[in-house]
C-alpha positions as CSV (number, residue, x, y, z in Angstrom):
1,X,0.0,0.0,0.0
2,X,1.4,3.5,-1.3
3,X,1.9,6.2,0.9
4,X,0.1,9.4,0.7
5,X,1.4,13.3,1.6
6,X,-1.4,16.2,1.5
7,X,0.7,19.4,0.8
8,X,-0.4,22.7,1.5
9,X,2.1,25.3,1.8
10,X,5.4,24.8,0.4
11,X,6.0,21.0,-0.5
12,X,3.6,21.8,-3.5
13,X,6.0,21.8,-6.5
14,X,5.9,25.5,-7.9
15,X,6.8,26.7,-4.0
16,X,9.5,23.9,-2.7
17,X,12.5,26.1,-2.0
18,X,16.2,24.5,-3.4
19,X,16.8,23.4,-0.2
20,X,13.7,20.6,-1.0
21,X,12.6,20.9,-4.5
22,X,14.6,17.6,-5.5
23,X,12.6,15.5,-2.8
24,X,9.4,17.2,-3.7
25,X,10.3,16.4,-7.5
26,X,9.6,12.2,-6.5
27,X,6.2,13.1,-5.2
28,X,3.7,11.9,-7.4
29,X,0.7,13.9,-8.1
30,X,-3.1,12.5,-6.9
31,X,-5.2,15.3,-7.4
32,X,-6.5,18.8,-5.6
33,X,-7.8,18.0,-1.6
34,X,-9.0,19.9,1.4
35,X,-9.2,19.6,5.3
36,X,-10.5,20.9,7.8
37,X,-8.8,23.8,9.9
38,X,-7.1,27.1,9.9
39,X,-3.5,27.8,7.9
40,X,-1.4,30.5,9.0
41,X,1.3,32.7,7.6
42,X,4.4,32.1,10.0
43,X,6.3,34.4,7.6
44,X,7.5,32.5,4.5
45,X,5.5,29.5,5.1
46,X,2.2,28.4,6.2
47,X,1.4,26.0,9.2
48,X,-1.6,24.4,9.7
49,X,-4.2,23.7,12.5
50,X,-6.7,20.7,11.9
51,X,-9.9,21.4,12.8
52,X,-12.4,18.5,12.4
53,X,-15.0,20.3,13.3
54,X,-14.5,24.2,11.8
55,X,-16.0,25.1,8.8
56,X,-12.9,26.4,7.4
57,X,-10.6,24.4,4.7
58,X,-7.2,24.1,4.3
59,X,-6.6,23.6,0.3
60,X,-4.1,21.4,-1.2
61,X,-3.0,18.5,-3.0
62,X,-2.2,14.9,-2.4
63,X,0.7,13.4,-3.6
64,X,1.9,9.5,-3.6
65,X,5.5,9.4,-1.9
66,X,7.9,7.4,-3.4
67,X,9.1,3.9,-2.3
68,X,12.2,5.3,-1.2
69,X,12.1,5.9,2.8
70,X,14.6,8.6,2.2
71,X,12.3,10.8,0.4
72,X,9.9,11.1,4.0
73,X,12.7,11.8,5.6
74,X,14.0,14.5,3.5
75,X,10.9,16.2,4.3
76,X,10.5,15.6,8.0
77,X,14.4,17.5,8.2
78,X,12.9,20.4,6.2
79,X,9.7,19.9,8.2
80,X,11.9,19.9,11.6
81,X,9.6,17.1,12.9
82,X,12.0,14.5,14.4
83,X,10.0,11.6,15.4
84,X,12.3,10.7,18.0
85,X,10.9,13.6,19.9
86,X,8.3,15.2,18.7
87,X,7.3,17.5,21.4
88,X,10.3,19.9,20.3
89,X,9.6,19.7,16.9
90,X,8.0,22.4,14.8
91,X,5.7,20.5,12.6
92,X,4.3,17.0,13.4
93,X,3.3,14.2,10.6
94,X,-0.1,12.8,11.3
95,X,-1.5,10.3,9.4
96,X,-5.4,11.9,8.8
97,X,-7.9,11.5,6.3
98,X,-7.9,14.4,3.4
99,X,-10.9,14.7,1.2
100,X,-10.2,14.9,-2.5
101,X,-12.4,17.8,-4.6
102,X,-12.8,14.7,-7.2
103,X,-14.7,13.0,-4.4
104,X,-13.5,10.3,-1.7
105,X,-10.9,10.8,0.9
106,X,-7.8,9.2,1.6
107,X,-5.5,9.1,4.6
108,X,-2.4,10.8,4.4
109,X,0.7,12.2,6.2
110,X,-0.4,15.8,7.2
111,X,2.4,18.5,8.4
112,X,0.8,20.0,11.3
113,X,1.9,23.0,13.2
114,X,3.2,21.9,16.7
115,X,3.2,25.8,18.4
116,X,1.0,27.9,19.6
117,X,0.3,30.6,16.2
118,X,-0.1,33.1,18.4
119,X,-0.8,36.2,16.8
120,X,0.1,34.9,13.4
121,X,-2.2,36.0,10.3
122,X,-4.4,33.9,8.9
123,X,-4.7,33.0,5.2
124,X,-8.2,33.9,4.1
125,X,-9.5,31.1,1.8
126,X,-7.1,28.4,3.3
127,X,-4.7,28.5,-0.1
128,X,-1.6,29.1,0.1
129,X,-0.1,31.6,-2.5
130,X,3.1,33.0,-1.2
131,X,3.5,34.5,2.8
132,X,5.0,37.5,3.7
């Protein structure tokens, strides 16, 4: 069974930075998908709060990882999710179900913001474009 990332802010191809644009290269694409919660601008990059229950939607795209384990954990450095402890990381990867705007869901490795946003804007519409 393939493995599935939903990708909201910048592990979308078109907004990788160098630093991960050759891991986010190997994802493959599934198709346009939403979940439920709020994204913020941290400055740069977005970070998302699930919400199962908000009416809001965080827009996106699923993509099928690769077979090679290396790939995942490309993106958990650039991520900084370590999960040998991930109560000091910055983002955690959740497995949670994503729904797809071509109907159905899957369940798929979601980034998730691990602080408190604070006073951080939010990004009306729940699409990330580019942060200040």
């Amino acid at each position: 069974m393939s493995d599935f990332l939903f990708a909201y802010g910048t592990l979308q191809p078109g907004f990788a930075p160098a630093e991960i644009a050759s891991a986010v290269s190997q994802l493959l694409p599934v198709g346009e998908a939403f979940v439920h919660g709020v994204l913020y601008d941290l400055g740069g990059h977005p970070g998302a709060v699930l919400d199962s229950s908000s009416q809001e939607r965080i827009i996106g795209a699923v993509y099928q990882l690769p077979e090679d384990a290396s790939v995942l954990a490309e993106l958990d450095a650039y991520e900084e999710f370590d999960p040998a402890a991930p109560e000091s990381s910055a983002y955690l990867r959740i497995l949670h179900h994503v729904t797809l705007a071509a109907g159905g869901a899957l369940r798929c490795w979601v980034y998730v913001y691990n602080r408190d946003p604070a006073s951080a804007p939010v990004i009306p519409g729940g699409r990330f474009r580019r942060c200040s």
